[in-house]
C-alpha positions as CSV (number, residue, x, y, z in Angstrom):
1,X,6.0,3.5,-1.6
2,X,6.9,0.4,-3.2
3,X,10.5,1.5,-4.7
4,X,10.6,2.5,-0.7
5,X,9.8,-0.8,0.7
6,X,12.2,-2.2,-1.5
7,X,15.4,-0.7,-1.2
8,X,14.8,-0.4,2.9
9,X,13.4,-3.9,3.6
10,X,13.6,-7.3,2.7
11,X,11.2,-8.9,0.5
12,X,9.8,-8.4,-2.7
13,X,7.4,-5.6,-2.5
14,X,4.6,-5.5,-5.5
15,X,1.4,-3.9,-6.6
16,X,-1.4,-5.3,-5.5
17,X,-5.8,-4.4,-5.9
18,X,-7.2,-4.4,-2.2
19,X,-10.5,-4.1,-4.2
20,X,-10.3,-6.8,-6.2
21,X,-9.8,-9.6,-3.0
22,X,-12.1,-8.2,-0.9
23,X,-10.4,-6.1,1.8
24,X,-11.6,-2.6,0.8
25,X,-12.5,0.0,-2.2
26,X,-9.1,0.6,-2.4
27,X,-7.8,0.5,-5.5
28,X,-3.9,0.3,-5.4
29,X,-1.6,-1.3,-2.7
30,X,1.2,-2.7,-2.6
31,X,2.5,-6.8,-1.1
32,X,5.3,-8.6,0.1
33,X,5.2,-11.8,-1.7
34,X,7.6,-13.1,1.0
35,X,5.5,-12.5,4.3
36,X,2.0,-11.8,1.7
37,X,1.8,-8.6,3.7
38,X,-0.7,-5.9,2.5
39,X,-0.7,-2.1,2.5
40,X,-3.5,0.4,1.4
41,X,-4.1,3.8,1.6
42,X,-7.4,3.7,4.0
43,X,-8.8,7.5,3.4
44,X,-8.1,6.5,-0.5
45,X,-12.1,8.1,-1.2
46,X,-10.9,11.6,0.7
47,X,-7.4,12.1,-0.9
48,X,-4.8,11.0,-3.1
49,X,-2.4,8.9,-1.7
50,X,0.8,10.3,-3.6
51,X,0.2,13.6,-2.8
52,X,-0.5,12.6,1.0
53,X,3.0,11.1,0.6
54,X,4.8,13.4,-1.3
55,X,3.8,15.6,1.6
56,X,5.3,13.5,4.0
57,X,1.9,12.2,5.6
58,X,0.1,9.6,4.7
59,X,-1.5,6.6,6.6
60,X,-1.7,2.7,5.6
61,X,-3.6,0.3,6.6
62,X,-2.1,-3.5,6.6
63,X,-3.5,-6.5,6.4
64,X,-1.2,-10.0,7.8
């Protein structure tokens, strides 16, 4: 997702822990530190977000 953002957007797109500031129990996401926009995986508890995208469907949530 985050080799994604970056080669089709601008910004600087890096890992970020949703968990860790407060927005959900998600684990991994990733942020622009341009804009300091935030995406997570929001069923991260029902399935795996890489295999949700390697199968072409997966849902983020964003936080701006």
């Amino acid at each position: 997702m985050r080799r994604l953002l970056n080669n089709n957007t601008e910004g600087d797109w890096v890992r970020c822990w949703p968990h860790k500031i407060g927005l959900t129990g998600c684990e991994q996401g990733v942020r622009n530190k341009k804009t300091n926009v935030i995406y997570w995986h929001d069923r991260y508890a029902l399935e795996a977000a890489h295999k949700a995208f390697n199968a072409g469907h997966v849902f983020y949530s964003i936080n701006n």
